[in-house]
Biopython code that builds the backbone (N, CA, C, O; Angstrom):
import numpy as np
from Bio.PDB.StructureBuilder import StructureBuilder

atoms = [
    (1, "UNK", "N", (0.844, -1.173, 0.000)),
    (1, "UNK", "CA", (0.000, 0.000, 0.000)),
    (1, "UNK", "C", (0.897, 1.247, 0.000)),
    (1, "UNK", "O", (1.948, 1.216, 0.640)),
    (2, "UNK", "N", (0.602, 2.135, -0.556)),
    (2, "UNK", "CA", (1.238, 3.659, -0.637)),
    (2, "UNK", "C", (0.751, 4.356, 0.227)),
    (2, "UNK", "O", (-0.422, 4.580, 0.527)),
    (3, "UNK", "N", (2.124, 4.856, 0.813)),
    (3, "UNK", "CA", (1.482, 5.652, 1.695)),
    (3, "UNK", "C", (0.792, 7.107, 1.352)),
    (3, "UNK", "O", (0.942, 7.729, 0.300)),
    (4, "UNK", "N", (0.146, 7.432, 2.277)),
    (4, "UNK", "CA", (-0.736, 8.560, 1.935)),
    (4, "UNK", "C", (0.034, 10.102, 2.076)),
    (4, "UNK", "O", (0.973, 10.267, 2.854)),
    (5, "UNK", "N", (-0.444, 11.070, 1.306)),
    (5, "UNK", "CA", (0.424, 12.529, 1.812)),
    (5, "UNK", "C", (0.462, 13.096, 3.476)),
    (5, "UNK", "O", (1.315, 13.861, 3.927)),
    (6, "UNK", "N", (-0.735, 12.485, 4.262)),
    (6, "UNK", "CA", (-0.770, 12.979, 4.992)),
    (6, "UNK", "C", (-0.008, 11.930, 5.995)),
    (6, "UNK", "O", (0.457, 12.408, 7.031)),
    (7, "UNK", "N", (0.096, 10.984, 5.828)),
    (7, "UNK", "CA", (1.006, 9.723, 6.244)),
    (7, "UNK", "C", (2.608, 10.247, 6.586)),
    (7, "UNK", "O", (3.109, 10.221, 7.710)),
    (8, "UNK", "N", (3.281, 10.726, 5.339)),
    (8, "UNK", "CA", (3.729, 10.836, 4.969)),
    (8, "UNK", "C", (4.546, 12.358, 5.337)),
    (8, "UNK", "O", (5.733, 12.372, 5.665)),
    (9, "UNK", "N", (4.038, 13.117, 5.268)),
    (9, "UNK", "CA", (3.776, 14.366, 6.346)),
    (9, "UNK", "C", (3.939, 14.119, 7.677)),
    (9, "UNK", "O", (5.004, 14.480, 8.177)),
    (10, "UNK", "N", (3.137, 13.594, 8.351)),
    (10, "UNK", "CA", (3.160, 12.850, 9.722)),
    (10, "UNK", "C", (4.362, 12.107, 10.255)),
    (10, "UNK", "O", (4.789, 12.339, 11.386)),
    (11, "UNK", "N", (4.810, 11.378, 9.600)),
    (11, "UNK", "CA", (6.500, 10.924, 9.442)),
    (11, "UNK", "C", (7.091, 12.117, 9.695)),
    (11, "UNK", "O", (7.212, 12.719, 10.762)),
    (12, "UNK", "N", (7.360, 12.328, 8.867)),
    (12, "UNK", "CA", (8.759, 13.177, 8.501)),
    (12, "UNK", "C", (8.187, 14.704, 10.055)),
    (12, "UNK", "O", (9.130, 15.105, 10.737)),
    (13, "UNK", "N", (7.153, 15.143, 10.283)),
    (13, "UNK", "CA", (6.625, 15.785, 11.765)),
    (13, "UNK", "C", (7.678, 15.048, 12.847)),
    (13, "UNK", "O", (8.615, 15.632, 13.390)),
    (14, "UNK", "N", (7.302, 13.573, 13.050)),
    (14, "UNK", "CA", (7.705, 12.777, 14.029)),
    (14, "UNK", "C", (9.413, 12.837, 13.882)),
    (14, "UNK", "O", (10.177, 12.508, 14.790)),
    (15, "UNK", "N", (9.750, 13.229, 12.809)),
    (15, "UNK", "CA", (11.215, 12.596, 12.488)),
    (15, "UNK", "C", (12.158, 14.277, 13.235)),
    (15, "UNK", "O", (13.189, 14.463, 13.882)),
    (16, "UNK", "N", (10.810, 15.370, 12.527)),
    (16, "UNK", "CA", (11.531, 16.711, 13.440)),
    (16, "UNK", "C", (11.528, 16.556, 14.704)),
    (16, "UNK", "O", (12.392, 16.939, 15.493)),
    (17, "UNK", "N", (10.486, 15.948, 14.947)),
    (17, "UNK", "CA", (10.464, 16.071, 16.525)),
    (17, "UNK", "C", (11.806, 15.317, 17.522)),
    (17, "UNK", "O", (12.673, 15.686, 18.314)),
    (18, "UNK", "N", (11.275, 13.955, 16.840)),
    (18, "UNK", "CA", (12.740, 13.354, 17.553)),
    (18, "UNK", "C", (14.166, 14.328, 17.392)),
    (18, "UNK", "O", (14.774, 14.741, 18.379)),
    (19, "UNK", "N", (14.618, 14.639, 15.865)),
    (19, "UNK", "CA", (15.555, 15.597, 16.051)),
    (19, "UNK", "C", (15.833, 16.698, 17.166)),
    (19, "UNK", "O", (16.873, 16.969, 17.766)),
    (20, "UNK", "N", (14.591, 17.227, 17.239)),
    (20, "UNK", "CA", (15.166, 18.610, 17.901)),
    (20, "UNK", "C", (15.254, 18.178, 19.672)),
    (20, "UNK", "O", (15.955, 18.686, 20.546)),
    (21, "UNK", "N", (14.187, 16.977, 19.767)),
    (21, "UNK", "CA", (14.016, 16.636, 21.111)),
    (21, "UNK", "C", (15.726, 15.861, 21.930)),
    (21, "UNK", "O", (16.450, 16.276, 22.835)),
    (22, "UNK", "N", (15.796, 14.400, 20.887)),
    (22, "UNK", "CA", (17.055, 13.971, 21.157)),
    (22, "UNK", "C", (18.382, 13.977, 20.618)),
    (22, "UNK", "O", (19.312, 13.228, 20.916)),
    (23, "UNK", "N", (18.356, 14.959, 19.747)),
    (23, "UNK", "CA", (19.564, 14.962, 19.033)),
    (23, "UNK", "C", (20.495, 16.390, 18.790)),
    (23, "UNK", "O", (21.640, 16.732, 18.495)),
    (24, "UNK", "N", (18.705, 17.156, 19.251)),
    (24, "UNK", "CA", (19.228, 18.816, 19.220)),
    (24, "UNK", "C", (18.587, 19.556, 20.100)),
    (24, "UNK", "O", (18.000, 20.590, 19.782)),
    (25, "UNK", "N", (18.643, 19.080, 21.323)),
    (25, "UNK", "CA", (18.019, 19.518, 22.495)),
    (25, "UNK", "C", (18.589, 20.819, 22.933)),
    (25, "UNK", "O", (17.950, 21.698, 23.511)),
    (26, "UNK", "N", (20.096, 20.876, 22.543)),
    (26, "UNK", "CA", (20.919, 22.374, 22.527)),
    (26, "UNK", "C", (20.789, 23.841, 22.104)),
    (26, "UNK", "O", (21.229, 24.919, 22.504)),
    (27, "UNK", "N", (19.836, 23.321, 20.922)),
    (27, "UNK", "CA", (19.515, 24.234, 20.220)),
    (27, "UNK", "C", (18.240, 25.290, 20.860)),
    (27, "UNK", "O", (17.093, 24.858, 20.976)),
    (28, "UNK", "N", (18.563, 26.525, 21.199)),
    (28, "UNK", "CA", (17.816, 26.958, 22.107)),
    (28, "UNK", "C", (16.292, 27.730, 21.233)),
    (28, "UNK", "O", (16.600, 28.173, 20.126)),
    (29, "UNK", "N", (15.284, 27.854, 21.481)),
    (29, "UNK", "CA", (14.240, 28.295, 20.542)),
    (29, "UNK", "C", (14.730, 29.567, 20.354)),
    (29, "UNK", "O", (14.599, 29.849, 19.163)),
    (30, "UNK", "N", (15.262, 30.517, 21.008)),
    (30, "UNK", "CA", (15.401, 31.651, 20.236)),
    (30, "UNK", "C", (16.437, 31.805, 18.938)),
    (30, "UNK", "O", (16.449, 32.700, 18.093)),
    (31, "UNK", "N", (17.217, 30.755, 19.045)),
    (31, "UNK", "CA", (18.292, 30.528, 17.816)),
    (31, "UNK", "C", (17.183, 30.079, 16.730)),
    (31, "UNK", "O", (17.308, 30.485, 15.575)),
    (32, "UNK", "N", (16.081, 29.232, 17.091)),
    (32, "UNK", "CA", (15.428, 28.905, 16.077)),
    (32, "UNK", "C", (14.640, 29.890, 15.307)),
    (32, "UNK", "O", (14.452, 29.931, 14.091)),
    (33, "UNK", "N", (14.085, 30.910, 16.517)),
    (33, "UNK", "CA", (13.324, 32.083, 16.144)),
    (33, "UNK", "C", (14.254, 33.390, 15.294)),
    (33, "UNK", "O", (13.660, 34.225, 14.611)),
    (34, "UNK", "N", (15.150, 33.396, 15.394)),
    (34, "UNK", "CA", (16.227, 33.940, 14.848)),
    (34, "UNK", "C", (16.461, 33.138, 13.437)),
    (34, "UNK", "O", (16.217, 33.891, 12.494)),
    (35, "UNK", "N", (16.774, 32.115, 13.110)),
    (35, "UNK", "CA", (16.816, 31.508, 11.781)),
    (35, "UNK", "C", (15.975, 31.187, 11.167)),
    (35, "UNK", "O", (16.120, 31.254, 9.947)),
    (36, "UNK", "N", (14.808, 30.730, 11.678)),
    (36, "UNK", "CA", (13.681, 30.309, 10.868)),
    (36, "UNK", "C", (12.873, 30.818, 10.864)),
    (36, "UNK", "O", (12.172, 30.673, 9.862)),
    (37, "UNK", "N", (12.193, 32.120, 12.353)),
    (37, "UNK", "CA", (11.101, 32.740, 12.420)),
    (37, "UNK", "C", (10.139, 31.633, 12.719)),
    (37, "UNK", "O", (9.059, 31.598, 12.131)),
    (38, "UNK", "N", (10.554, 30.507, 13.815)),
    (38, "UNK", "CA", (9.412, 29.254, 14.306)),
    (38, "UNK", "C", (10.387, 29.463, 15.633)),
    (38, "UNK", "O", (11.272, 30.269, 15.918)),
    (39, "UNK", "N", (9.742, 28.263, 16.338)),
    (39, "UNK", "CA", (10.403, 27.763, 17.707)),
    (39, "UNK", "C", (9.540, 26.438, 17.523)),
    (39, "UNK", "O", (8.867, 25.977, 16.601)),
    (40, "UNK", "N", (9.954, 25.917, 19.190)),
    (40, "UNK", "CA", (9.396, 24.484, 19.664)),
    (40, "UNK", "C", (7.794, 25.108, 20.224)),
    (40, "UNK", "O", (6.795, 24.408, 20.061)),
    (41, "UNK", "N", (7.701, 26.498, 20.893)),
    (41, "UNK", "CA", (6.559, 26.707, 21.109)),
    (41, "UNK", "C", (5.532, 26.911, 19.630)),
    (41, "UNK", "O", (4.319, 26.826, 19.825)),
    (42, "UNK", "N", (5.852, 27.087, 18.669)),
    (42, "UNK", "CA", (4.974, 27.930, 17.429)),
    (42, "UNK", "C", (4.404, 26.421, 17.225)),
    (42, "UNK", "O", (3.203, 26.180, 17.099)),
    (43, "UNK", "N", (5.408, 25.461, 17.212)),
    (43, "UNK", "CA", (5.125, 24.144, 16.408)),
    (43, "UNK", "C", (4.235, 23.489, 18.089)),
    (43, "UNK", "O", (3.880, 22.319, 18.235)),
    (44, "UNK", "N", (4.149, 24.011, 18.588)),
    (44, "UNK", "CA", (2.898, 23.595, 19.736)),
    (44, "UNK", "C", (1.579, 23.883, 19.388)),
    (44, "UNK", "O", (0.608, 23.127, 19.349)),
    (45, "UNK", "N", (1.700, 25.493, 19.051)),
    (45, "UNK", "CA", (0.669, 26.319, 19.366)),
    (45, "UNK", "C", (0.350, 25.606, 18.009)),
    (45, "UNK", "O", (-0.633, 24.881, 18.162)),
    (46, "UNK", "N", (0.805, 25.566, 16.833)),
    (46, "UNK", "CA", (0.320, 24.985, 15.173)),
    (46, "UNK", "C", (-0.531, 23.408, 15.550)),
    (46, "UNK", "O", (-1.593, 22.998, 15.082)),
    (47, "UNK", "N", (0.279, 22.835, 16.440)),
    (47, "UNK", "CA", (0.163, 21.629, 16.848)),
    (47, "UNK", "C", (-1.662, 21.496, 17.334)),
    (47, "UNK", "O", (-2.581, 21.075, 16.632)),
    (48, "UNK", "N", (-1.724, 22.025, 18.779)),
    (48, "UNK", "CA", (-2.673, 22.987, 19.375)),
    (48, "UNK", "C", (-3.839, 23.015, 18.082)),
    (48, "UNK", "O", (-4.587, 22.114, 17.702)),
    (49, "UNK", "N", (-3.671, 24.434, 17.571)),
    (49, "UNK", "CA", (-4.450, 24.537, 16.384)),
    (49, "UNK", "C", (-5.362, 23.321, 15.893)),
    (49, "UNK", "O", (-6.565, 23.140, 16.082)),
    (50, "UNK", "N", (-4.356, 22.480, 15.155)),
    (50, "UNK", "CA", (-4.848, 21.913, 14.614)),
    (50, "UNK", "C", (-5.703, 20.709, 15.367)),
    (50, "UNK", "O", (-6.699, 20.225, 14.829)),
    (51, "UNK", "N", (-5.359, 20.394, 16.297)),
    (51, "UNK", "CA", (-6.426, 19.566, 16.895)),
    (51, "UNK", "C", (-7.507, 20.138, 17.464)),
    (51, "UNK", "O", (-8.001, 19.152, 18.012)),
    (52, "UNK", "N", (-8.307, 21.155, 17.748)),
    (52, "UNK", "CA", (-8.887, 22.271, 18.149)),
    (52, "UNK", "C", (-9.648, 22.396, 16.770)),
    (52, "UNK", "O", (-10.873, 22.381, 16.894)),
    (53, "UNK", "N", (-9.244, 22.497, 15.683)),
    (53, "UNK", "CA", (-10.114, 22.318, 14.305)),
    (53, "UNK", "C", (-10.408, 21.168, 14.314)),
    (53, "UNK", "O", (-11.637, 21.097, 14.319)),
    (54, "UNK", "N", (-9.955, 20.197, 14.318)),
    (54, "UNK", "CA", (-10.524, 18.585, 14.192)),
    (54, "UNK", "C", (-11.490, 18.502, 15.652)),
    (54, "UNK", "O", (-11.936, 17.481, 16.177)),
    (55, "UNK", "N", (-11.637, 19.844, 16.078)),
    (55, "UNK", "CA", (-12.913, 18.770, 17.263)),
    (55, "UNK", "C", (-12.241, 18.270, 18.375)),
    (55, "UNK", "O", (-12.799, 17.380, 19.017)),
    (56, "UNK", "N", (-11.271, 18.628, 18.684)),
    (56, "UNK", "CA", (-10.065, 18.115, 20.058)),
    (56, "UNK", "C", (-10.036, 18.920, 21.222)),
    (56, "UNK", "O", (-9.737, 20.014, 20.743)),
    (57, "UNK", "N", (-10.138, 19.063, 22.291)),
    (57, "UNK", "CA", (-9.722, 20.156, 23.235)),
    (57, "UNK", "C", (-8.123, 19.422, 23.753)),
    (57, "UNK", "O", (-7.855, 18.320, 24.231)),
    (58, "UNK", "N", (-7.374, 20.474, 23.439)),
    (58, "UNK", "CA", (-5.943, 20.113, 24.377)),
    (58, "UNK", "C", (-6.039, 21.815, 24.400)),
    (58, "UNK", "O", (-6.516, 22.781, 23.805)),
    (59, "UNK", "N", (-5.028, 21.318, 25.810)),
    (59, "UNK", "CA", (-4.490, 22.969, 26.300)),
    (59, "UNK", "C", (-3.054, 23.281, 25.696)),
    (59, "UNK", "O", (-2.373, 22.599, 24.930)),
    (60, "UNK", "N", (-2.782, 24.616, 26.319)),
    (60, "UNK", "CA", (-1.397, 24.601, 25.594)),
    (60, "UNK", "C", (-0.098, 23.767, 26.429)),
    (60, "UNK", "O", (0.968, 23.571, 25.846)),
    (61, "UNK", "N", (-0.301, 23.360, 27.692)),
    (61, "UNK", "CA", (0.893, 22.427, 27.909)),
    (61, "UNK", "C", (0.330, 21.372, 27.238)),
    (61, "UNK", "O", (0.568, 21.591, 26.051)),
    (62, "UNK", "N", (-0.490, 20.006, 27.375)),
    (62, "UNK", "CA", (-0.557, 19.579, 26.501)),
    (62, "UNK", "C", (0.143, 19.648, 25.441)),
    (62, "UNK", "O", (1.125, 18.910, 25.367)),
    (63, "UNK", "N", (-0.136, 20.450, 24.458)),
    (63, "UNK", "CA", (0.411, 20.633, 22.989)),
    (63, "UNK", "C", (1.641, 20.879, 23.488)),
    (63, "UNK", "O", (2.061, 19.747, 23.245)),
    (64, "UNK", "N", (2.547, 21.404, 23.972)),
    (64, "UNK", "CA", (3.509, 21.405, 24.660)),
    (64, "UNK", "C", (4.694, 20.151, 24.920)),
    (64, "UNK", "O", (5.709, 19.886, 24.277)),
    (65, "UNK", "N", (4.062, 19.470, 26.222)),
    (65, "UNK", "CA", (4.590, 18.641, 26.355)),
    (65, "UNK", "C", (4.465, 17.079, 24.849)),
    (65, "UNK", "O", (4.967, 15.956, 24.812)),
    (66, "UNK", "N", (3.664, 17.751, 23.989)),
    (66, "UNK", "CA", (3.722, 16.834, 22.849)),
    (66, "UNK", "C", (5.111, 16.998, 21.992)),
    (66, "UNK", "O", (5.915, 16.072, 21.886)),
    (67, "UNK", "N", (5.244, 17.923, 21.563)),
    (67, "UNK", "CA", (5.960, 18.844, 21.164)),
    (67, "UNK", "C", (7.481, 18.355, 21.971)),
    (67, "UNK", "O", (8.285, 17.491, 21.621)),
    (68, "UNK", "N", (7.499, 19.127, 22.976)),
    (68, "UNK", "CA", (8.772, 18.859, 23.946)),
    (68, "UNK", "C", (9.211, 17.353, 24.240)),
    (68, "UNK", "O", (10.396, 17.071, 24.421)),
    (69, "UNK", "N", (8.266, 16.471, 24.274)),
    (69, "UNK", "CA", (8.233, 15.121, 24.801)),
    (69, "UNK", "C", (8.594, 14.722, 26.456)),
    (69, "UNK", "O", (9.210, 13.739, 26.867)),
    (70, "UNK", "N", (8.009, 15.798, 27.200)),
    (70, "UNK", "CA", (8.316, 15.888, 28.331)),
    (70, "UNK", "C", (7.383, 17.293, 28.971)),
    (70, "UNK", "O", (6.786, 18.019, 28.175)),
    (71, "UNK", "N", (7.350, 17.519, 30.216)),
    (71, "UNK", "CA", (6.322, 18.258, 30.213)),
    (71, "UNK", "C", (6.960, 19.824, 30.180)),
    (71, "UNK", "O", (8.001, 19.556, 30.778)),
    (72, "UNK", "N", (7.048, 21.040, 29.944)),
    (72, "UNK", "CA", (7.391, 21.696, 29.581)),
    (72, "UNK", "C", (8.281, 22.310, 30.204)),
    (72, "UNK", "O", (9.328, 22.490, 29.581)),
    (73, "UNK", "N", (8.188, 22.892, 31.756)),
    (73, "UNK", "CA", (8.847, 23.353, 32.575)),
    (73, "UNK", "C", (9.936, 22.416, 32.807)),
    (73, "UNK", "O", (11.040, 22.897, 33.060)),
    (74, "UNK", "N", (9.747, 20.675, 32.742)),
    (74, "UNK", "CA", (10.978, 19.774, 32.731)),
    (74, "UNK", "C", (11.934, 20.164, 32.060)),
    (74, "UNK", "O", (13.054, 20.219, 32.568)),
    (75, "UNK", "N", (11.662, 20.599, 30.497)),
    (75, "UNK", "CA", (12.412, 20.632, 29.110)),
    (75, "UNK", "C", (13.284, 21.865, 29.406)),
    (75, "UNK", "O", (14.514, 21.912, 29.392)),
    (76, "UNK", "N", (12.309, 22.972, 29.707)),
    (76, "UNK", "CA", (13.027, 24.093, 30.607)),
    (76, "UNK", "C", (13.811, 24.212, 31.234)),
    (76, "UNK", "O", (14.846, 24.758, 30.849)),
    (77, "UNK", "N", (13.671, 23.806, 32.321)),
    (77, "UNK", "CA", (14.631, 23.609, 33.277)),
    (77, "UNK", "C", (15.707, 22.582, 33.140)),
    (77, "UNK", "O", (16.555, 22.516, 34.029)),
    (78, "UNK", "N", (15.754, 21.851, 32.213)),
    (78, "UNK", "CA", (16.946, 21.154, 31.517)),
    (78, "UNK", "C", (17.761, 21.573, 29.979)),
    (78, "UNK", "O", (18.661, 20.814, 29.619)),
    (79, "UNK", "N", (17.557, 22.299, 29.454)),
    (79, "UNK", "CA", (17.918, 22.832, 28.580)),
    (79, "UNK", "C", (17.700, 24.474, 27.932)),
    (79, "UNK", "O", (18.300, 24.877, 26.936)),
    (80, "UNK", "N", (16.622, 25.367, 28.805)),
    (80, "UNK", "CA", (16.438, 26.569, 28.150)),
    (80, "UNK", "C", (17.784, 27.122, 29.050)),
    (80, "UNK", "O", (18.123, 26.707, 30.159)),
    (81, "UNK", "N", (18.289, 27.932, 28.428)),
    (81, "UNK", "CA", (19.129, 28.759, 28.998)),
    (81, "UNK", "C", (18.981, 30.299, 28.839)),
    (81, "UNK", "O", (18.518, 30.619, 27.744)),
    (82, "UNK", "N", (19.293, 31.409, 29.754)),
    (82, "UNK", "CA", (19.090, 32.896, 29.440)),
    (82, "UNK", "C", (19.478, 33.390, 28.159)),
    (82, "UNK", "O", (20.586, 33.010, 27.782)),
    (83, "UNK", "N", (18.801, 34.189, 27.349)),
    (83, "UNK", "CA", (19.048, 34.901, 26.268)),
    (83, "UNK", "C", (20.224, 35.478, 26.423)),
    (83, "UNK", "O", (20.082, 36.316, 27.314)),
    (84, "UNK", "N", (21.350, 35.480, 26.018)),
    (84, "UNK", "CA", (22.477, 36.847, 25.551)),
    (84, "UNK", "C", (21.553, 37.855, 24.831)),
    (84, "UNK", "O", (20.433, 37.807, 24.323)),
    (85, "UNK", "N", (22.877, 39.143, 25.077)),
    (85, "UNK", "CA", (22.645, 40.368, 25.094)),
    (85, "UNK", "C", (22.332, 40.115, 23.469)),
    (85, "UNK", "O", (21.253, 40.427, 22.965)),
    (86, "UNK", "N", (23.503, 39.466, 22.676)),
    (86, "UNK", "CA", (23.779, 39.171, 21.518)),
    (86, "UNK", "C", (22.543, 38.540, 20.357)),
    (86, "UNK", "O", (22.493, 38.801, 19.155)),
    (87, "UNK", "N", (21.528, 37.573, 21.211)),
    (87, "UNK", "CA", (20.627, 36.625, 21.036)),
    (87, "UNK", "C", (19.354, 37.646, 20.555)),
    (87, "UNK", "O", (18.776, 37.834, 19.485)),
    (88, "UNK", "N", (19.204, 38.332, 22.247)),
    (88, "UNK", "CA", (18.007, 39.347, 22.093)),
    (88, "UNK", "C", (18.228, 40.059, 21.142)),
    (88, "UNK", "O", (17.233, 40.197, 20.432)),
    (89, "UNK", "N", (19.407, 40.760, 20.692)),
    (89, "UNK", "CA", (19.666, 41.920, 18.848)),
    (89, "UNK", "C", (19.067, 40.999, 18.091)),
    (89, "UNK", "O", (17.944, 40.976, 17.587)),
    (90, "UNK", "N", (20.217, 40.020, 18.068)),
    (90, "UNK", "CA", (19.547, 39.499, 16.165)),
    (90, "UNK", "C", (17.917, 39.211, 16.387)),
    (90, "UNK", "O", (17.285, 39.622, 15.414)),
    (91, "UNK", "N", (17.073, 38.612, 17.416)),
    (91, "UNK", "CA", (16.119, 37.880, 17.542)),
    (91, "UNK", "C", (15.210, 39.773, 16.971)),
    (91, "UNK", "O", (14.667, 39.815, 15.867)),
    (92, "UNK", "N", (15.213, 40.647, 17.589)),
    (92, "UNK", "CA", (14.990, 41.942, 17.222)),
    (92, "UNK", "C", (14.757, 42.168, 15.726)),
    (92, "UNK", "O", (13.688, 42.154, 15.117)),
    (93, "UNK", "N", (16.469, 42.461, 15.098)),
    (93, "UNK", "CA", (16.598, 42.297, 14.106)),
    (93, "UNK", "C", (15.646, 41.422, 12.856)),
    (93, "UNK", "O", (15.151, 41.936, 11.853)),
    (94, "UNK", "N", (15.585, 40.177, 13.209)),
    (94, "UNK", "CA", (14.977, 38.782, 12.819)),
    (94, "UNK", "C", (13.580, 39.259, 12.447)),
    (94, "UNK", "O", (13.077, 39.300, 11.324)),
    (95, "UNK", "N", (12.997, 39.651, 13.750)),
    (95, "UNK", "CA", (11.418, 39.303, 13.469)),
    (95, "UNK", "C", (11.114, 40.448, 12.454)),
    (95, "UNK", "O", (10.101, 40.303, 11.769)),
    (96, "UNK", "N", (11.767, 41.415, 12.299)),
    (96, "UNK", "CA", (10.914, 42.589, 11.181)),
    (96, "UNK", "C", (11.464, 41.881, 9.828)),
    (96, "UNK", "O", (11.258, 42.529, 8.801)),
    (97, "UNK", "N", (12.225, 40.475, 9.668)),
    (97, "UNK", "CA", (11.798, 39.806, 8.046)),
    (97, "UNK", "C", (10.720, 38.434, 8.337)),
    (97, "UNK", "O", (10.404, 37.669, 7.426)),
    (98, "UNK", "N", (10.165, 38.261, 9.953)),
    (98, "UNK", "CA", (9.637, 36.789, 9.380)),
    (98, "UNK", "C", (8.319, 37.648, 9.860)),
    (98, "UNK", "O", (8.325, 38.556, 10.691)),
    (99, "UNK", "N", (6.922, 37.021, 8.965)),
    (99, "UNK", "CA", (6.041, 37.571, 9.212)),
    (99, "UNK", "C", (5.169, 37.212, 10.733)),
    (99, "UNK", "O", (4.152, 37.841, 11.026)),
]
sb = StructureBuilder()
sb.init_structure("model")
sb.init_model(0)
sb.init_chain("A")
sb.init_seg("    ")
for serial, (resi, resn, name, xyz) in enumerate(atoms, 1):
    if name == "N":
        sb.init_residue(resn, " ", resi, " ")
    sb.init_atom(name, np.array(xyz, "f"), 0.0, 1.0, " ", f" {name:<3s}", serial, name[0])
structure = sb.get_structure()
């Protein structure tokens, strides 16, 4: 059987997730918000969203700890670290090109 687009989609979701969860846990969301104009929270809140259209109630930890694979303040407190002075410019900089 072939898989489907949305199959398929769904994969490759799961495959970011594992990345950023166990392989790039270092990577702090504002570096992400700075390069990509996303984070681990956007891909919650998108996350969120979309089950909320399908007829779902989750909250935002929930979507969160989906996302994080752990519950949020855990993920936090094991890997967020304080913004540099340096972080907060570009992140500044950043958001007046991502919409």
């Amino acid at each position: 059987m072939t898989p489907t687009a949305i199959e398929l989609e769904a994969a490759a979701f799961r495959r970011l997730l594992d990345h950023l969860n166990r392989h790039r846990a270092d990577v702090q969301n504002i570096d992400l918000m700075i390069l990509a104009g996303f984070c681990r929270n956007c891909l919650a809140d998108w996350y969120r969203d979309a089950a909320v259209e399908s007829g779902m109630q989750m909250s935002k930890e929930q979507a969160r700890e989906r996302i994080y694979g752990e519950p949020f303040a855990q993920w936090k407190g094991k890997y967020q670290k304080e913004a540099t002075p340096e972080q907060l410019t570009a992140f500044e900089t950043a958001k007046k090109n991502h919409p």
